[in-house]
C-alpha positions as CSV (number, residue, x, y, z in Angstrom):
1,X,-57.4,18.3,76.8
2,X,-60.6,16.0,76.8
3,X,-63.7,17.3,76.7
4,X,-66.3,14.2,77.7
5,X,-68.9,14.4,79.5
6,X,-68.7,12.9,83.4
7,X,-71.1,10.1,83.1
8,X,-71.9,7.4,85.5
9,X,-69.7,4.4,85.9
10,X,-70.8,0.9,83.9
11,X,-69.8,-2.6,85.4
12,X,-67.7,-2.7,81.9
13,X,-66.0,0.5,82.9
14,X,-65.4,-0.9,86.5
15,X,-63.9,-4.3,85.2
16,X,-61.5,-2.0,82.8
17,X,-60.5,0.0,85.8
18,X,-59.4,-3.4,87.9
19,X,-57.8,-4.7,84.6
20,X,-56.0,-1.9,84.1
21,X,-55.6,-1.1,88.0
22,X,-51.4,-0.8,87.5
23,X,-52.1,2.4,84.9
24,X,-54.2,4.2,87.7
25,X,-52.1,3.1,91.1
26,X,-48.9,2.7,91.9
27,X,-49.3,-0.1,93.9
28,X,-52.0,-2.2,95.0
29,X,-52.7,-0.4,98.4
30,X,-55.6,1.0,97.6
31,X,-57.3,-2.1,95.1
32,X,-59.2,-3.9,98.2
33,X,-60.9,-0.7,98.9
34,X,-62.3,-1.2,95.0
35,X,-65.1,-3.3,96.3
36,X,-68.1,-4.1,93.2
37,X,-71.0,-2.8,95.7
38,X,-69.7,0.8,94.9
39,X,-71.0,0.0,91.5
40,X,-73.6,-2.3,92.0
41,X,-75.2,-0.7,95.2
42,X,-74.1,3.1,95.1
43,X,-73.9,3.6,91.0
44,X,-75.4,6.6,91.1
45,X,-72.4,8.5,92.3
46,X,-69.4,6.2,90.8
47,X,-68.4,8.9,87.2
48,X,-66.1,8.5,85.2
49,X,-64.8,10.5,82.2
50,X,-63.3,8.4,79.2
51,X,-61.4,9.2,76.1
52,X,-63.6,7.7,73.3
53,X,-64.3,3.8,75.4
54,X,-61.0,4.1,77.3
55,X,-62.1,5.1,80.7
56,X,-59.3,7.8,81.5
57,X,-60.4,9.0,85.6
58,X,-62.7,7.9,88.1
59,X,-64.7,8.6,91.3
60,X,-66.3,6.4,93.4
61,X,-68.8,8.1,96.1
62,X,-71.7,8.0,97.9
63,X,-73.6,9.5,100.8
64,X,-73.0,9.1,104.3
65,X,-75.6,7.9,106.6
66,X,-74.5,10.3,109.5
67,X,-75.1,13.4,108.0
68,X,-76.3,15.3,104.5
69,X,-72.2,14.4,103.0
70,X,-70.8,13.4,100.2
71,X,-68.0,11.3,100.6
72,X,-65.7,10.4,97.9
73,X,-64.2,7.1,98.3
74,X,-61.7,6.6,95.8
75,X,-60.3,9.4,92.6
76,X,-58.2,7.8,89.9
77,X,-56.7,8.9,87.4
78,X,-54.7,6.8,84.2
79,X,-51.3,7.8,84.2
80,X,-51.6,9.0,80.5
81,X,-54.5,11.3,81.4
82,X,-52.8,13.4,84.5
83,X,-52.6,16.9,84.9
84,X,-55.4,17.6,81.9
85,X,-57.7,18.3,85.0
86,X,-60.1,15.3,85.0
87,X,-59.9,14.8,88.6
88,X,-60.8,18.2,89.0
89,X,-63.9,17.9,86.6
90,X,-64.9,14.7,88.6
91,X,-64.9,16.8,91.9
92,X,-67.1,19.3,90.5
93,X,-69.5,16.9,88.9
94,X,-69.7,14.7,92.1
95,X,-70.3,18.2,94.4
96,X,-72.9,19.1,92.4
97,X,-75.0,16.0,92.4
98,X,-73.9,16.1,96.4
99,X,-75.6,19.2,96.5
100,X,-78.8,19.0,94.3
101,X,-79.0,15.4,97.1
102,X,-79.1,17.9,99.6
103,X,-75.4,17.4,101.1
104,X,-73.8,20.6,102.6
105,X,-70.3,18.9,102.8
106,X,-68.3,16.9,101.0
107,X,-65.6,14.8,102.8
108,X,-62.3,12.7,101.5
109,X,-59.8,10.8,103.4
110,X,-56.0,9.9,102.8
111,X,-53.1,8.6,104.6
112,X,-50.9,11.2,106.0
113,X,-47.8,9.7,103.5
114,X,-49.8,10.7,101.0
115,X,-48.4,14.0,99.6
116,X,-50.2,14.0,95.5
117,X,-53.4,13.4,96.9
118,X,-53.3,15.9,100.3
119,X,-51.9,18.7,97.7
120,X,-54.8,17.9,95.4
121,X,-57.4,18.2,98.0
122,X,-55.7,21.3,99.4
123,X,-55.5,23.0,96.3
124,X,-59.6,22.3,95.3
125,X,-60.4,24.0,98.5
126,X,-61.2,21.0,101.3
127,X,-59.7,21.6,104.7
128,X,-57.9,19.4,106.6
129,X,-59.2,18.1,110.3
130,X,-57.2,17.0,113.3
131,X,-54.4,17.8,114.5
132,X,-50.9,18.2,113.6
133,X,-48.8,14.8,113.4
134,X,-44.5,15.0,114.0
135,X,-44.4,16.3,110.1
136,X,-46.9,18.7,110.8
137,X,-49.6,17.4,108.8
138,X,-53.3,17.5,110.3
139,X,-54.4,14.1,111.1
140,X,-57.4,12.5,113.0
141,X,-56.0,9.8,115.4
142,X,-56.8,6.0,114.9
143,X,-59.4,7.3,112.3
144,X,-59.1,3.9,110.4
145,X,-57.9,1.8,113.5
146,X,-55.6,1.6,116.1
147,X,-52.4,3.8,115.2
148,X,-54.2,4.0,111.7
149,X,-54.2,8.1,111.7
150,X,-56.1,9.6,107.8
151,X,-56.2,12.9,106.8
152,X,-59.8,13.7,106.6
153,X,-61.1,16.8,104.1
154,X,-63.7,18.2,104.6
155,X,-65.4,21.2,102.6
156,X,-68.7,22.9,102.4
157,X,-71.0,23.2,99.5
């Protein structure tokens, strides 16, 4: 298991992380949402961990304008590097600079099809909203458009 330290995400590390998008994704769903104003605009909470200048997992967050939340926008993690607990680690690291921000929640969306990602969030504690869909999975309604339902965590800290 790795034992790095979290540390904020570099432009270098974000350009690895698009070059090497196939090794963290399974498909390309999710690389428009990978926009460079995470980095360049909301750096402060984009961590990653890396195994010597590899860059192994990410997270990309920030702090919602609404209320004191952290959201996290997007968790990946390289395909050689699963279940070693990065993901976990990035979590943790990412609540507690949510919290010392003075967030009381932290929040995560995901499509309802999306079974790895609602276990993970399940198992690390965050609650789903909404209400259930024809598979029985909570979902808010037209939360990202128009028959567009997410599963949206929430979780206090």
């Amino acid at each position: 298991m790795m034992h790095e330290p979290v540390t904020v995400c570099t432009v270098d590390d974000y350009n690895q992380i698009l070059a090497d998008f196939a090794q963290f994704w399974d498909n390309d769903r999710t690389r428009r949402l990978h926009n460079p104003t995470l980095i360049h605009e909301f750096g402060s909470t984009a961590f990653v961990i890396k195994d010597n200048q590899t860059v192994a997992a990410y997270l990309f967050g920030f702090y919602a304008q609404t209320g004191p939340v952290g959201y996290v926008h997007l968790l990946g993690v390289r395909r050689a590097y699963r279940r070693q607990g990065l993901a976990s680690r990035l979590y943790a690291h990412f609540i507690q600079v949510a919290k010392a921000n003075g967030c009381t929640q932290v929040k995560a969306i995901t499509s309802p099809t999306n079974s790895r990602s609602i276990g993970f969030h399940t198992a690390i504690g965050m609650v789903p909203q909404g209400t259930p869909n024809a598979n029985g999975i909570p979902v808010v309604k037209d939360y990202a458009g128009i028959g567009e339902d997410r599963v949206v965590f929430l979780m206090e800290i």
